[in-house]
N, C-alpha and C positions, 0 to 999 in steps of 0.2 A: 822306594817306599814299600817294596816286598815284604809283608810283615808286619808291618806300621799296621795300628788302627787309626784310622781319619775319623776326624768326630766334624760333624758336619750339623751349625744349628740354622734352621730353616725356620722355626716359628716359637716367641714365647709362649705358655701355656704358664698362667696361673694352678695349684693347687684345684682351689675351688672352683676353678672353669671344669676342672674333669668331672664329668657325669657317670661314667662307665670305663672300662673297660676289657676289651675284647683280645682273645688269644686262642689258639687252637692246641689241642690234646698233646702236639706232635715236637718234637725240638727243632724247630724252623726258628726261633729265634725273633718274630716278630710279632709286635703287639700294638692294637690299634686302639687311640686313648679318642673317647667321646667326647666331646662338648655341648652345653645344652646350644649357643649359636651357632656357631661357625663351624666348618667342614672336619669332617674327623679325621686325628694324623696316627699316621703308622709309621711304626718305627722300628728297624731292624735293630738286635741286641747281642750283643756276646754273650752275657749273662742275666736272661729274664728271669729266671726264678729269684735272682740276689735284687735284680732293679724292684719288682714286683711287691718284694717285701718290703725295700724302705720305701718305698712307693706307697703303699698302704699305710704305714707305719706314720710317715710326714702327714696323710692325708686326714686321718684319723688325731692327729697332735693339730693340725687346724682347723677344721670342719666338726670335728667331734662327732662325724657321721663313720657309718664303713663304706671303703670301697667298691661299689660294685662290681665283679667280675662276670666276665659271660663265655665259655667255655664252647666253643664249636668248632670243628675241622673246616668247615666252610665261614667264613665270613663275609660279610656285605656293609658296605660302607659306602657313604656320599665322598666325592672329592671337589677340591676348589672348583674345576669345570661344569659341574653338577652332572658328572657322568658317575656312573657306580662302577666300584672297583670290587672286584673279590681275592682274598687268599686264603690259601696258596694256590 
């Protein structure tokens, strides 16, 4: 599997469950998408700036809202344990 990318789905998220989301300035490749319930998922990427766009692009063709983005090197987030996690 050297080389292979695994795609790995851990949780459905609806469009309009995302409320936010969270990335840092840096090419670390991950992006943490808010929800107004449930705990927030973060998600390693190969390609954030290309997911980001149709991301935006899908969310704005359903909600006919924009997406919020939130821009910091540091991020904080709740996890299912209700412990806070931060990246990177």
């Amino acid at each position: 599997m050297l080389g292979q990318v695994l795609e790995v789905i851990k949780r459905k998220l609806e469009l309009s469950e995302i409320t936010s989301v969270s990335l840092s300035t840096r090419q670390d490749d991950f992006v943490v998408l808010h929800t107004g319930q449930e705990p927030a998922e973060p998600i390693e990427l190969v390609c954030k700036t290309e997911f980001l766009t149709l991301l935006d692009e899908k969310y704005k063709a359903m909600t006919q809202r924009t997406l919020q983005l939130n821009f910091s090197d540091r991020i904080e987030f709740e996890v299912r344990s209700a412990a806070l996690a931060y990246l990177p």
